[in-house]
C-alpha positions in Angstrom: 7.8 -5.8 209.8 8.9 -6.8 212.9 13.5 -5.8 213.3 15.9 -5.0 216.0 18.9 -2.8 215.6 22.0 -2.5 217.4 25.4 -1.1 218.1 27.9 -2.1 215.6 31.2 -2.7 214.8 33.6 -3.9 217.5 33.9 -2.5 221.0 36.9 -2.4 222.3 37.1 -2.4 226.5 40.0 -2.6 229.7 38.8 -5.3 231.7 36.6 -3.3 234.5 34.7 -1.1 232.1 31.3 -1.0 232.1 29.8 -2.6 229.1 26.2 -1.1 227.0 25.2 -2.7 223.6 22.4 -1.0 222.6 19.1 -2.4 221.0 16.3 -0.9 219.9 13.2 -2.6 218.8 10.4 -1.9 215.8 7.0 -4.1 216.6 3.3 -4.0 215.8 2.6 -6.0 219.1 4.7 -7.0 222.1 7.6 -9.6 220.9 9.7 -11.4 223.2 13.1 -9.7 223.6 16.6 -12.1 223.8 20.3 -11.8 223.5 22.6 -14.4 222.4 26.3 -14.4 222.9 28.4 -16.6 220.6 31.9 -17.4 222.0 34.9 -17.9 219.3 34.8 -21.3 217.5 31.8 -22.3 219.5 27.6 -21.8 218.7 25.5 -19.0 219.5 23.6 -19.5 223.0 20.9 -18.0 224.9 22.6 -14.7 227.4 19.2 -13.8 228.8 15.6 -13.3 227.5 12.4 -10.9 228.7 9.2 -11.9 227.7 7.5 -9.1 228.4 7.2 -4.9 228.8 9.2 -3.8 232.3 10.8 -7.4 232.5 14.5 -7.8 233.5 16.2 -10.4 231.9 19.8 -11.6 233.9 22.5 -13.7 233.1 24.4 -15.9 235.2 27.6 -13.6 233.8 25.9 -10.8 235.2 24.7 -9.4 232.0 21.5 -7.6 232.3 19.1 -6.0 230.1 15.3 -4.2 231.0 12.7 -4.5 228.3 11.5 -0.8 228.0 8.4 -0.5 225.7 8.2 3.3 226.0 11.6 3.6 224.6 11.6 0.2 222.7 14.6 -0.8 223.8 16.9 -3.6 225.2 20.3 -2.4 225.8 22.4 -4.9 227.1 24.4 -4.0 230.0 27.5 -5.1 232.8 28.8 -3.1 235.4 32.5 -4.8 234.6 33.6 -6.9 231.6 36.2 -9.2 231.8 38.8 -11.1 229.3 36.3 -14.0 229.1 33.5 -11.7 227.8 34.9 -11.3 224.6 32.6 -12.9 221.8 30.1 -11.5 219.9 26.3 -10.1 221.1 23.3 -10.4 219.1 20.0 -8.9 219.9 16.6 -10.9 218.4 13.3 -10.8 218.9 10.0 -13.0 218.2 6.5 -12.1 217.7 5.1 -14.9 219.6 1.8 -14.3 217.5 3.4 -14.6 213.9 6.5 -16.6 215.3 8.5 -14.4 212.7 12.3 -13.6 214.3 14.5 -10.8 213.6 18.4 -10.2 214.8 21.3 -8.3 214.4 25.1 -9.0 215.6 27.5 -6.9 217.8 31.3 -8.0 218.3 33.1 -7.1 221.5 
């Protein structure tokens, strides 16, 4: 079936570093690709979403991520983390065909 898998276990950064979670995706067609960031004691939201192959999907936290369908990938990227970016990243994605959904967490 459909899955996504991800960097884990904690990353730990200096505020400045440049950040990449990596995600790579398995899918008989073409899902659409998201990341969620949950902040402590709060709910997971939406960070950014590509819909389809080529698309870049940005944040308004200057996340970024570039939906590669030769590698299958979604890494999610920032040129330079900060204090406030500390919560943890998960990488899903949905088969808009059988609406099944798939995810995996990433803690930074």
């Amino acid at each position: 079936g459909d899955s996504v898998v991800q960097t884990e276990g904690e990353v730990l950064l200096n505020e400045g570093d440049s950040l990449t979670v990596n995600c790579s995706y398995e899918s008989t067609g073409y899902p659409s690709l998201f990341w969620y960031v949950q902040y402590p004691g709060k709910g997971p939201e939406l960070l950014l979403k590509a819909m389809k192959g080529n698309d870049k999907g940005r944040s308004n936290k200057d996340f970024e991520a570039i939906y590669r369908t030769e590698t299958t990938s979604f890494h999610l990227e920032k040129g330079s983390v900060r204090e406030s970016d500390s919560a943890m990243y998960f990488c899903a994605l949905s088969d808009t065909v059988t609406g099944t959904a798939g995810g995996a967490e990433h803690k930074l």
